[in-house]
OpenMM code with the backbone's topology and positions (N, CA, C; nanometers):
from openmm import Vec3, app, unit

residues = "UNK UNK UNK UNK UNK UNK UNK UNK UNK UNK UNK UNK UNK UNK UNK UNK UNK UNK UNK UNK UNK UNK UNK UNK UNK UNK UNK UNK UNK UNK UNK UNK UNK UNK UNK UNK UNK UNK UNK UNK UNK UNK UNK UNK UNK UNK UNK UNK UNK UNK UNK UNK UNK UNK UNK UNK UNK UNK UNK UNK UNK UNK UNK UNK UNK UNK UNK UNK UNK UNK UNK UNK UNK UNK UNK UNK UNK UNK UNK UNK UNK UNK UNK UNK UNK UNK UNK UNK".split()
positions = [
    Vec3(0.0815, -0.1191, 0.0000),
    Vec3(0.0000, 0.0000, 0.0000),
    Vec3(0.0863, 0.1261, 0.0000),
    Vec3(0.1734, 0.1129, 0.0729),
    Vec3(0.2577, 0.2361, 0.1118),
    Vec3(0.3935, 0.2326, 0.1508),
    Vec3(0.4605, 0.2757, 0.1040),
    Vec3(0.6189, 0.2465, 0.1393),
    Vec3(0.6799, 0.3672, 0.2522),
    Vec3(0.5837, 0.4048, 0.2730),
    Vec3(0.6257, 0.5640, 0.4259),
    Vec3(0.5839, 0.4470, 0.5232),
    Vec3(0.6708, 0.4442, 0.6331),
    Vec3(0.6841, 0.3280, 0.7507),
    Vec3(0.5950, 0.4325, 0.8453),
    Vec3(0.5799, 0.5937, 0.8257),
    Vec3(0.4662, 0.6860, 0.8953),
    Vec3(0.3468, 0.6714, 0.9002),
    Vec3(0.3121, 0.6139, 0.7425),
    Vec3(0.1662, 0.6093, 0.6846),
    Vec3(0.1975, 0.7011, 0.6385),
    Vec3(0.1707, 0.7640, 0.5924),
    Vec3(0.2244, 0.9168, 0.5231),
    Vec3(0.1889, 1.0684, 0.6409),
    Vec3(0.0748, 1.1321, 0.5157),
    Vec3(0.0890, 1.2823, 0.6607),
    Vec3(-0.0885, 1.2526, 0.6451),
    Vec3(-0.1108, 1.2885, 0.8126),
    Vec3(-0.2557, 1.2759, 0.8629),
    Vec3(-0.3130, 1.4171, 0.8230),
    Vec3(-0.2427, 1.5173, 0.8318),
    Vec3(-0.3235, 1.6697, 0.7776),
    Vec3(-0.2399, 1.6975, 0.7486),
    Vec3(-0.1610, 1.7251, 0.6231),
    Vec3(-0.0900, 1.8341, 0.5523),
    Vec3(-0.1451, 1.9691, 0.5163),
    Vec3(-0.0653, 2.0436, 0.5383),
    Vec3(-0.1201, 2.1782, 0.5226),
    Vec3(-0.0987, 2.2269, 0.3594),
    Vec3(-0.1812, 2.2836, 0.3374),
    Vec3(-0.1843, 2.3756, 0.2031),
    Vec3(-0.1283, 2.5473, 0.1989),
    Vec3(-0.0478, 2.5560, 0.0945),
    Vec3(0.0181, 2.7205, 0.0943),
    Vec3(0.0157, 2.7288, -0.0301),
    Vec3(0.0617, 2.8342, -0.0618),
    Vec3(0.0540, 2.8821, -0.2113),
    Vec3(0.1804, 3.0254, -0.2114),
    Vec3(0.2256, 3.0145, -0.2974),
    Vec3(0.3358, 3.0960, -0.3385),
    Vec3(0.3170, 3.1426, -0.4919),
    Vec3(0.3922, 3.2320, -0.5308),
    Vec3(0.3932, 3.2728, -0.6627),
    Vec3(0.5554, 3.3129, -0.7382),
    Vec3(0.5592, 3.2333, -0.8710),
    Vec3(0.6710, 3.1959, -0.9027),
    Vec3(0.7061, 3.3210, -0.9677),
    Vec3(0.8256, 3.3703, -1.0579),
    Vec3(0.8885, 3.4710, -1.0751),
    Vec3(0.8182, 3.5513, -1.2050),
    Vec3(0.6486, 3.4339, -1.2344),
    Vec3(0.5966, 3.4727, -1.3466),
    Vec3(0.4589, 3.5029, -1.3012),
    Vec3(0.4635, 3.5278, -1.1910),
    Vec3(0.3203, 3.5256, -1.0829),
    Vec3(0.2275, 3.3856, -1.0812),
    Vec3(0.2601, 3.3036, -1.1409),
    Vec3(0.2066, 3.1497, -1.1392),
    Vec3(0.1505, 3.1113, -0.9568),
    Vec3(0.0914, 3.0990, -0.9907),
    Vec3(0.0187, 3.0338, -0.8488),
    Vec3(0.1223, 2.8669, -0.8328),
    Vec3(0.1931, 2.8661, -0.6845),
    Vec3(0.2712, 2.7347, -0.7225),
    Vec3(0.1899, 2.6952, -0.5578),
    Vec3(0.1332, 2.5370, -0.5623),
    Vec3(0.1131, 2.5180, -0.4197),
    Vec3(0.2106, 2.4508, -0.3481),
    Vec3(0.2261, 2.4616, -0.2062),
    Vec3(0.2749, 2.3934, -0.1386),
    Vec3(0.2665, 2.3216, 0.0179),
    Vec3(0.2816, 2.1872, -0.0284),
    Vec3(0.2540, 2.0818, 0.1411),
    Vec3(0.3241, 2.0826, 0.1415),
    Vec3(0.2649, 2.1306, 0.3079),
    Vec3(0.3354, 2.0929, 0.4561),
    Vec3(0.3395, 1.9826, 0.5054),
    Vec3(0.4232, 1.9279, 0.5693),
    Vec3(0.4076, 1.7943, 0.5729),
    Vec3(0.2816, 1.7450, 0.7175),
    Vec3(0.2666, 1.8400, 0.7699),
    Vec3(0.1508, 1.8159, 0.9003),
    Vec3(0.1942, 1.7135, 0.9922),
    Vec3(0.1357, 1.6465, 1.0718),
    Vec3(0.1949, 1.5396, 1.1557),
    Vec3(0.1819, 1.4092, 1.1048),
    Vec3(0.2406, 1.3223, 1.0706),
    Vec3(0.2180, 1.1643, 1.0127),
    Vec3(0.0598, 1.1085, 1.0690),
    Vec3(0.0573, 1.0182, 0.9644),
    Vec3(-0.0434, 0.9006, 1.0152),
    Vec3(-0.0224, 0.8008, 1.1535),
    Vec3(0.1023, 0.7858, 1.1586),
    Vec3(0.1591, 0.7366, 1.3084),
    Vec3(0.1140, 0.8208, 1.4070),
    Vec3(0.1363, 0.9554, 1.4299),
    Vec3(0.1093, 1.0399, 1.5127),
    Vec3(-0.0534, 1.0348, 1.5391),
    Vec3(-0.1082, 1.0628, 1.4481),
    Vec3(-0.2661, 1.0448, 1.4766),
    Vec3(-0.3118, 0.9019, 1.5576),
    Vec3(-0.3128, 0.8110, 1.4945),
    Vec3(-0.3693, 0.7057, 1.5103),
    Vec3(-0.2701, 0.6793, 1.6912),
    Vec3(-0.1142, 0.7152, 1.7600),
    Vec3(-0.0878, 0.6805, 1.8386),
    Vec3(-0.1728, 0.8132, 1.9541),
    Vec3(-0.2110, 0.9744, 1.9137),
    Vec3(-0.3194, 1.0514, 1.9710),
    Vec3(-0.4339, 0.9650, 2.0289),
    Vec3(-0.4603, 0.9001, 1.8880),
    Vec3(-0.6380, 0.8122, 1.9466),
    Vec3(-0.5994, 0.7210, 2.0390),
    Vec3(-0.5525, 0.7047, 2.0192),
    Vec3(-0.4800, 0.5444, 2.1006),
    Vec3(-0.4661, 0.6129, 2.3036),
    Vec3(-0.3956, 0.7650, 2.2245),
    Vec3(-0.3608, 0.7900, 2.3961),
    Vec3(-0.4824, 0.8414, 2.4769),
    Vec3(-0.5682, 0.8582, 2.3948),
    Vec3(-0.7285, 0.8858, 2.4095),
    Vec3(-0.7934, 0.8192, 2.5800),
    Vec3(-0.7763, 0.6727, 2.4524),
    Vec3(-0.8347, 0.5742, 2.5520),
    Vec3(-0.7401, 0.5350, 2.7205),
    Vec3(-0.6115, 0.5107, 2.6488),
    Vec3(-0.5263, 0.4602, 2.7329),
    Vec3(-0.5214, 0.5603, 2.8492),
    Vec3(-0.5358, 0.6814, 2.8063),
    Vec3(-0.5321, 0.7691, 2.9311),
    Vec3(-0.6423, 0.7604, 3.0529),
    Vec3(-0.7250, 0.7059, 3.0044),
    Vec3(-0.8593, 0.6657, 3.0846),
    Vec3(-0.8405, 0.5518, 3.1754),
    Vec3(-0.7200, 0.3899, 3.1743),
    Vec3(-0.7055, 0.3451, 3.2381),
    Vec3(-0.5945, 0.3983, 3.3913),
    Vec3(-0.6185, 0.3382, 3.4863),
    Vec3(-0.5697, 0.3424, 3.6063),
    Vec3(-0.4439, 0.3713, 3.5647),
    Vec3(-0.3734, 0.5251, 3.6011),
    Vec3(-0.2626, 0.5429, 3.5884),
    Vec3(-0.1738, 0.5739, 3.7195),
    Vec3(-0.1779, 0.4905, 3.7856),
    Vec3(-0.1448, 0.5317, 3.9520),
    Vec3(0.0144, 0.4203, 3.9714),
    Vec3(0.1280, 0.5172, 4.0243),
    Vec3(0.1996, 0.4408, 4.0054),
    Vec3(0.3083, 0.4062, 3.9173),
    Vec3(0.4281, 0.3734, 3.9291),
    Vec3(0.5657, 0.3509, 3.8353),
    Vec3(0.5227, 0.1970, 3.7537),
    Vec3(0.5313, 0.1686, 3.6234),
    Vec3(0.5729, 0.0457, 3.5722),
    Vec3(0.6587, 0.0200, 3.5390),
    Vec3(0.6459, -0.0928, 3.4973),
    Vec3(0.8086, -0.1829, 3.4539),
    Vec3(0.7737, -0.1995, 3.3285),
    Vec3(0.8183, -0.1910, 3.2155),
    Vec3(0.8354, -0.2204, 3.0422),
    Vec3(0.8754, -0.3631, 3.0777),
    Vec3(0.8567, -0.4283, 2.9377),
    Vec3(0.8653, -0.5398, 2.9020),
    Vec3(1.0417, -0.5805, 2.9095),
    Vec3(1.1429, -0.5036, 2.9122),
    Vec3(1.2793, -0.5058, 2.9237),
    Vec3(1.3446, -0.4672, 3.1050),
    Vec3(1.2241, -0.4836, 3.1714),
    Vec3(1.2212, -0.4419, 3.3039),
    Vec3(1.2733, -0.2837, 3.3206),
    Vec3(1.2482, -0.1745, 3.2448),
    Vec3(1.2643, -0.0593, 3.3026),
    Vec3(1.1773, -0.0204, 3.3490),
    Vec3(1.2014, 0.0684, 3.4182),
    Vec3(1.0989, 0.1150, 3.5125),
    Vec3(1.0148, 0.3237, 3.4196),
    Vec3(0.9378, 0.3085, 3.4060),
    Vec3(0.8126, 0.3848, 3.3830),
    Vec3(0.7357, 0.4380, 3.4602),
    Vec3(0.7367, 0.6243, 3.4252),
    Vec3(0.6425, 0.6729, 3.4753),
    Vec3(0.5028, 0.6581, 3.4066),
    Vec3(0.3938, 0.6691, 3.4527),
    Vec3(0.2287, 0.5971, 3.3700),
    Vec3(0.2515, 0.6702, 3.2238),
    Vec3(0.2718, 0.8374, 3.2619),
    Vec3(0.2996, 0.8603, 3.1210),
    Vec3(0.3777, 0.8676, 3.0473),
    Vec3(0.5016, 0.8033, 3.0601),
    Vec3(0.5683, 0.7283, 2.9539),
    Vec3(0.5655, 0.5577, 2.9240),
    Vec3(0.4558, 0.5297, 3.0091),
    Vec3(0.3723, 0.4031, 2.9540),
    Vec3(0.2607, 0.4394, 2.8539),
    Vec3(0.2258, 0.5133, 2.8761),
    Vec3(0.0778, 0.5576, 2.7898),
    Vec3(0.1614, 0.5917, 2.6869),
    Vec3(0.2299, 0.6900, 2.6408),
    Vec3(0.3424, 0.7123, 2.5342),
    Vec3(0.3640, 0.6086, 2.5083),
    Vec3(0.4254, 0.5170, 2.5544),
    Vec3(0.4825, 0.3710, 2.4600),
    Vec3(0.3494, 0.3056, 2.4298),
    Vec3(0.2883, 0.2979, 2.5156),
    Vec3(0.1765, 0.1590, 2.4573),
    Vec3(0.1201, 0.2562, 2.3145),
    Vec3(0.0912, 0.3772, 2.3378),
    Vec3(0.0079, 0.4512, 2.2310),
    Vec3(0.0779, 0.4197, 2.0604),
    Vec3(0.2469, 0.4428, 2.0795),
    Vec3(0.3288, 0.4266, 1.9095),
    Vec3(0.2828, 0.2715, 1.9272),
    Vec3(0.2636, 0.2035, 2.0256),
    Vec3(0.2724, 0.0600, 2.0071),
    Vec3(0.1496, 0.0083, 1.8925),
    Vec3(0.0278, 0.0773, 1.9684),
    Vec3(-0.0674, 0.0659, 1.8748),
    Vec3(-0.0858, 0.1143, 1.7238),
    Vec3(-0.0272, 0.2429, 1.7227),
    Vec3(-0.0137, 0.3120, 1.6143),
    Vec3(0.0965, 0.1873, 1.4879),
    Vec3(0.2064, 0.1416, 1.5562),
    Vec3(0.2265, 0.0611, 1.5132),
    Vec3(0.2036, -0.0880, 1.4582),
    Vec3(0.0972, -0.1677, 1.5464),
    Vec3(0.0287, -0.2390, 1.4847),
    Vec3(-0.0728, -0.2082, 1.3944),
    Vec3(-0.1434, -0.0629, 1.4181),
    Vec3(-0.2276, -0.0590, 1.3094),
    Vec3(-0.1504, -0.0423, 1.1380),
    Vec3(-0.0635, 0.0420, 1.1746),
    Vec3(0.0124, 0.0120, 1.0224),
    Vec3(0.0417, -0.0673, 0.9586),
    Vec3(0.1203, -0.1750, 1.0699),
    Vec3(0.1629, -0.2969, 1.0018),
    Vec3(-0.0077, -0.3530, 0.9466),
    Vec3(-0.0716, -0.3587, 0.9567),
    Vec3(-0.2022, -0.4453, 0.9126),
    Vec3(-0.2956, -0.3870, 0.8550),
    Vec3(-0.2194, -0.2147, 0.8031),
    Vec3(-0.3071, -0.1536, 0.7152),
    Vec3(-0.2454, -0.1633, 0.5649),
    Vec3(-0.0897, -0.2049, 0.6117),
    Vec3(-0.0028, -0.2652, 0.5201),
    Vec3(-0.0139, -0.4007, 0.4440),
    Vec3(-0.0594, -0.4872, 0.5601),
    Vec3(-0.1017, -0.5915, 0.5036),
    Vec3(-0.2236, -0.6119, 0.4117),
    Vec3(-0.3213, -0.5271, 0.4560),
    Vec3(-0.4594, -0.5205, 0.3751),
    Vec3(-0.4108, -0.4321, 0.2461),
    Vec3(-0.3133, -0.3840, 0.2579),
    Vec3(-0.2999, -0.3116, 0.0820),
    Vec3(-0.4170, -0.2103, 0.0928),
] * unit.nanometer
topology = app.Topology()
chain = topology.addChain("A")
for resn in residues:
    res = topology.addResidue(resn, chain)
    for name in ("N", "CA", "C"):
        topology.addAtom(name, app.Element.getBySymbol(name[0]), res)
């Protein structure tokens, strides 16, 4: 489907410039990736569970809730890609 490992951009912005012949030329911004969005929604929910307390990551470091919610959130963002990849 896509060869950007981002997903590409979730809102790119639109501009417009004018070239040395007054031509209207547009230009994207690149806005924040598709990763970024989809790991937002993600921190949506996750922020709603019980955040009380230090965790441990899967490599035993130790975590404040919100840099658990941060990781689990790209985590998701990341499975959804991989399997938006797969569906083509």
């Amino acid at each position: 489907m896509t060869t950007n490992p981002d997903g590409g951009h979730a809102y790119p912005t639109n501009a417009y410039e004018h070239d040395e012949h007054g031509n209207v030329i547009p230009i994207v911004g690149p806005g924040m990736t598709l990763r970024d969005r989809i790991a937002i929604a993600a921190m949506q929910s996750i922020m709603t569970w019980d955040a009380c307390g230090v965790r441990t990551d899967s490599k035993g470091n130790r975590e404040t809730p919100a840099q658990a919610a941060a990781r689990i959130a790209f985590d998701y963002a990341e499975a959804m890609l991989a399997e938006r990849e797969k569906r083509g």
